[in-house]
Legacy VTK file of the C-alpha trace (Angstrom):
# vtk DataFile Version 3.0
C-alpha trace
ASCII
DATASET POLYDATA
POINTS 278 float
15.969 -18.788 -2.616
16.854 -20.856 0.613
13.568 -23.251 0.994
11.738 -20.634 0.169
9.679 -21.206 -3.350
8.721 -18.068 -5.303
5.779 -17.490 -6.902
4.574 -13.933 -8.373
0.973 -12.994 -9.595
0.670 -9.615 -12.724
-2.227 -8.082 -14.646
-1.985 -6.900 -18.174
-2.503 -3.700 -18.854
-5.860 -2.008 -19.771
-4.543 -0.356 -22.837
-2.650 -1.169 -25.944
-0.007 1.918 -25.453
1.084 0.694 -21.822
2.300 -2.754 -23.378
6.024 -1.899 -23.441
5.949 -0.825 -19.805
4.096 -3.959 -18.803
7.161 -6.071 -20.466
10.081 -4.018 -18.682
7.797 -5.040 -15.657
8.010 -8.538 -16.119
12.136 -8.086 -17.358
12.419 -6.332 -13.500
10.508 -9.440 -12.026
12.214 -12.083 -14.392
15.628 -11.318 -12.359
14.191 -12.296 -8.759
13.654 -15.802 -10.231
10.260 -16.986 -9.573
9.143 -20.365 -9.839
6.288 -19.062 -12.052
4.358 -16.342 -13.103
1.060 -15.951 -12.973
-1.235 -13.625 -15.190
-4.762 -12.391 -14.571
-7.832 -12.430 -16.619
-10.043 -9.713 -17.275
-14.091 -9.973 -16.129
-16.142 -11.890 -18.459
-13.142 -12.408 -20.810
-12.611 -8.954 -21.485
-9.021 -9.118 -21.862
-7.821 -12.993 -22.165
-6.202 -11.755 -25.594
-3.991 -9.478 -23.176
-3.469 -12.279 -20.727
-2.624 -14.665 -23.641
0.609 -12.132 -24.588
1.670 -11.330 -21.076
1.580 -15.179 -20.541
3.704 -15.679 -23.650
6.433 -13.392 -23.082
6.626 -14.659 -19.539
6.874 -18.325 -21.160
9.012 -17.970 -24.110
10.753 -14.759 -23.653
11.982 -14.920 -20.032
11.713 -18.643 -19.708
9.986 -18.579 -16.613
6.733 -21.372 -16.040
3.730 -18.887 -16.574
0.199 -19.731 -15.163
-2.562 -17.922 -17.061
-5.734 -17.029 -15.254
-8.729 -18.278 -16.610
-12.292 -17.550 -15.534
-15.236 -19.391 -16.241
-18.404 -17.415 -15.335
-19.100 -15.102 -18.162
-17.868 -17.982 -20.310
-19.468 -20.773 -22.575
-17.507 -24.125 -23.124
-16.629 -23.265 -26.846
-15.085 -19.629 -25.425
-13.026 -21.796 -22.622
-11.554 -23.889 -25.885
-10.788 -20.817 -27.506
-8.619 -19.840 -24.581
-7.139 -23.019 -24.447
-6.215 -23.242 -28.324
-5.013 -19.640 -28.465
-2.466 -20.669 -25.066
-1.352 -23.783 -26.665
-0.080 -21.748 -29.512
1.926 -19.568 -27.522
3.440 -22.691 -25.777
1.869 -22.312 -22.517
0.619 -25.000 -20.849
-0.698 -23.951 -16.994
-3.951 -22.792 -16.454
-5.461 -21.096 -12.664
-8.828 -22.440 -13.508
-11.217 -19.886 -10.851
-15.190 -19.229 -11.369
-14.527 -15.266 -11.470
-16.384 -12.206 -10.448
-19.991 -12.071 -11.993
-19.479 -9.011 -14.939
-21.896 -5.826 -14.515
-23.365 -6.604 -17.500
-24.888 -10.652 -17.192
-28.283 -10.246 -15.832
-30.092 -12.788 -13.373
-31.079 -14.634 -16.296
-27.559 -15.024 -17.845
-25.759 -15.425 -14.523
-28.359 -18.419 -13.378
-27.711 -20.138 -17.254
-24.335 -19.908 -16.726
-22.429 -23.161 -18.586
-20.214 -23.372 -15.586
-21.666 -23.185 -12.143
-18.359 -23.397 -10.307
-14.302 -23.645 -10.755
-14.604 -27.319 -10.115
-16.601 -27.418 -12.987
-14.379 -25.391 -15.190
-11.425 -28.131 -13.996
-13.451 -31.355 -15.136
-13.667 -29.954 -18.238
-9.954 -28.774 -18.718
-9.054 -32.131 -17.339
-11.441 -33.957 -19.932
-10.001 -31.656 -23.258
-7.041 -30.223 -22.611
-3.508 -31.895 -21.113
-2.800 -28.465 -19.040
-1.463 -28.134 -15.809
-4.444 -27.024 -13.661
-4.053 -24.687 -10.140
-6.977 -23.546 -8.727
-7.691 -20.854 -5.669
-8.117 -21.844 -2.143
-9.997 -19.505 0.972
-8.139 -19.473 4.296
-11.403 -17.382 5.515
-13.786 -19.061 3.684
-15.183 -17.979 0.337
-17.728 -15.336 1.070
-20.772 -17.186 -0.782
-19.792 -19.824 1.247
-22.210 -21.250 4.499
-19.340 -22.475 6.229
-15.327 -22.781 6.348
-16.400 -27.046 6.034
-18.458 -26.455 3.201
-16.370 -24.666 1.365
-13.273 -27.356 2.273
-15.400 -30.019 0.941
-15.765 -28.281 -2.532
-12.183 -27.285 -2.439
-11.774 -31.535 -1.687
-14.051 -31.737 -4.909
-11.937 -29.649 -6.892
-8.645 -31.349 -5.977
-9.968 -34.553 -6.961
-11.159 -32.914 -10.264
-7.840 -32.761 -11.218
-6.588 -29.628 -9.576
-2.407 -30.141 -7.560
-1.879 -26.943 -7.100
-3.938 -24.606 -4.864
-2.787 -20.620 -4.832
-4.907 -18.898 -1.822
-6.632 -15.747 -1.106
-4.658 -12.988 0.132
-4.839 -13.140 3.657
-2.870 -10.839 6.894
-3.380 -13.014 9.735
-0.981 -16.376 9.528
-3.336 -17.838 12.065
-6.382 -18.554 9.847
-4.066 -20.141 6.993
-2.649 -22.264 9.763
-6.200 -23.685 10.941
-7.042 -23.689 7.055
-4.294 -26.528 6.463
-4.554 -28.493 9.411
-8.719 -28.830 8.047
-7.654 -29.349 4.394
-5.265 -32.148 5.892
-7.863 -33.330 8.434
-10.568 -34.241 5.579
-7.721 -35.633 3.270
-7.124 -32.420 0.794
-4.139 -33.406 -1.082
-2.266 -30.585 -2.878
0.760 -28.002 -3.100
-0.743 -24.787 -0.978
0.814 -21.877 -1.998
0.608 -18.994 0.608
-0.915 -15.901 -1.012
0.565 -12.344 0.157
-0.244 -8.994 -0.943
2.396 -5.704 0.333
0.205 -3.126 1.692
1.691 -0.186 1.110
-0.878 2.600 1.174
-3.830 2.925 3.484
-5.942 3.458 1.030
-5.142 0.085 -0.808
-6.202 -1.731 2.602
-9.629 -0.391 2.029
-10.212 -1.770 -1.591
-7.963 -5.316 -0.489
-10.579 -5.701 2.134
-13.869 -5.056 0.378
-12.543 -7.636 -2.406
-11.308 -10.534 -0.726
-13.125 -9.822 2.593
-9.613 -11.232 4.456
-9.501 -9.843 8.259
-7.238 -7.349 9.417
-5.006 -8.054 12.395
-4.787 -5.464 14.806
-0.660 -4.894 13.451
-2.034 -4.049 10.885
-4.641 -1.514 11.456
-2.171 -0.325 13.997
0.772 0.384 11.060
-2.628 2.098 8.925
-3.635 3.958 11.757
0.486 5.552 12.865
1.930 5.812 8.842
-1.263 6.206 6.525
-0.815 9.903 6.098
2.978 9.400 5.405
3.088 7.851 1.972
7.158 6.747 2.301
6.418 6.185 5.727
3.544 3.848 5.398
5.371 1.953 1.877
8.384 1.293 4.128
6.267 -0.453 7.295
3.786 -2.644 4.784
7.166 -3.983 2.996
8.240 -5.126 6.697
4.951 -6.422 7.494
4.760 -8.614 4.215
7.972 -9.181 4.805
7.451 -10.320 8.222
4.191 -12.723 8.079
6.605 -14.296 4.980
9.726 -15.259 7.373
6.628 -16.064 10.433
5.315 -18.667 7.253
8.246 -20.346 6.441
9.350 -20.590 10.471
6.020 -23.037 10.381
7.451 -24.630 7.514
5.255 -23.146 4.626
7.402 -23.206 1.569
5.112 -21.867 -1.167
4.654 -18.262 -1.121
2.714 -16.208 -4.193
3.476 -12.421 -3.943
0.905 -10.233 -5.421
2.832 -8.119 -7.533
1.216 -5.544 -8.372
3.225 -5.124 -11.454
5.451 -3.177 -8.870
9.231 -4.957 -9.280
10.510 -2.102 -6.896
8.713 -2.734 -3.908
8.469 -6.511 -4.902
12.168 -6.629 -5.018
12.400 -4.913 -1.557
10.157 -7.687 0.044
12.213 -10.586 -1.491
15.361 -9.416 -0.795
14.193 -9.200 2.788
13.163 -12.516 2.845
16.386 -14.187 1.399
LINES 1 279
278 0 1 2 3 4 5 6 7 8 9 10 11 12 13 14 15 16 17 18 19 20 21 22 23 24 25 26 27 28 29 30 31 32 33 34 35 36 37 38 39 40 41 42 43 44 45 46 47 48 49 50 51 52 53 54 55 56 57 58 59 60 61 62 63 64 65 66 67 68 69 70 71 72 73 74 75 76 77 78 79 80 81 82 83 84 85 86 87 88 89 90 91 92 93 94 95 96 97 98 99 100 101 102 103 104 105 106 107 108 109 110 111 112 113 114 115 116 117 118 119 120 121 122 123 124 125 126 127 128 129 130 131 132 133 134 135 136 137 138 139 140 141 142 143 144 145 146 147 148 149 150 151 152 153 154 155 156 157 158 159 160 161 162 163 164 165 166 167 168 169 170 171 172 173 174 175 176 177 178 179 180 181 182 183 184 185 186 187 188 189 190 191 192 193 194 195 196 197 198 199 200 201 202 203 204 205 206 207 208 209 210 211 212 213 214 215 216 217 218 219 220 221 222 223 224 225 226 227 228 229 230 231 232 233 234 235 236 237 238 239 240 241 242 243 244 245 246 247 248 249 250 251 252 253 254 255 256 257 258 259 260 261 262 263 264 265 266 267 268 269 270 271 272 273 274 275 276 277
């Protein structure tokens, strides 16, 4: 792809029986060649057996880099090892080390004993056992725990210098923030590879959950494109491709190279947005 590097983000599925589909996914996505793959990681661990297979066929099936997600909250040192040992085994050797969502279940009690307070801590530790490659996930709107967009840059500066190159952010609409985002990270010395996090909006519904999760801003193109197509299902599909499509080509016209598609685990609309990007 013309200075333009790939990246794609998939979940596994929920249930044993959708397996095969989840693989003629990833044989869709193989053929748009992606510099890696990244796989998610169910809450608390729920499903890192699932994320351990996806990650696997990505890595020695399709021969693509794959990244697998690991999350540290709901998870004692001796379950992180585990992890590790069983990803090893199935050759892969890139880890997206991120704290995680608190699970329903852990009570205050659990959540406040935790092993590992935050990502950074989750990286020292990788860095200290393991010889994985470690990414981590950067905020260009600030994690919402966090005080302030400088607080939060100087754990992210913590983090890097825990041993973590690679930094894959939030999903954000709005170029603007994840321009004033670098130009921070660069003014306190952050040194890593960003990689520009995009997710297609394609129903109007799927704004609504997007927004409550990562609590990223909506430009007013975008509410605008909600607010004309969001009873017309093709209608609406067609203008969130183009406006993925178009905050991609806006990125790399300010010379941002790294871009990490949200998937989905949809290869047709995924396909749509890369071909209009090449």
């Amino acid at each position: 792809m013309s200075n333009l590097r790939l990246s794609l983000e998939v979940f596994p599925p929920k249930k044993e029986e959708d397996f095969p589909n989840a693989y003629s996914v990833l044989d869709s996505l193989s053929t748009l060649n992606p510099e890696f793959i990244s796989v998610t990681y169910g809450a608390g661990g729920s499903n890192s057996k699932k994320t351990v297979e996806i990650a696997s066929y990505i890595q020695n099936t399709l021969h693509i880099p794959s990244v697998a997600h690991l999350t540290c909250v709901g998870n004692t040192k001796q379950d992180i090892l585990n992890v590790v040992n069983e990803l090893k085994k199935a050759n892969v050797s890139r880890i997206l080390a991120l704290r995680g969502d608190r699970p329903s279940y852990m009570s205050d009690e659990q959540f406040n004993a935790r092993e590992f307070t935050y990502a950074t801590d989750l990286v020292s530790y990788l860095k200290q056992e393991t010889d994985f490659t470690l990414l981590g996930g950067c905020y260009p709107e600030k994690h919402f725990e966090s005080p302030s967009i400088e607080e939060d840059l100087q754990h992210l500066k913590e983090k890097t210098e825990a041993g973590c190159g690679i930094l894959i952010s939030q999903l954000f609409f709005d170029n603007d923030y994840f321009y004033r985002f670098l130009e921070k990270a660069d003014k306190i010395g952050i040194k890593a590879d960003f990689h520009a996090g995009i997710m297609p909006i394609t129903t109007a519904k799927q704004l609504g959950t997007t927004v409550s999760l990562s609590g990223s801003s909506v430009p007013k193109k975008l509410a605008d494109i909600i607010a004309t197509y969001g009873d017309n299902a093709e209608d609406m599909r067609k203008a969130g491709i183009e406006f993925a499509i178009s905050q991609i080509m806006d990125l790399k016209n300010h010379g941002i190279d790294g871009i990490h598609l949200y998937s989905m685990n949809k290869p047709k609309t995924t396909t749509e947005i890369v071909n209009g990007i090449r």
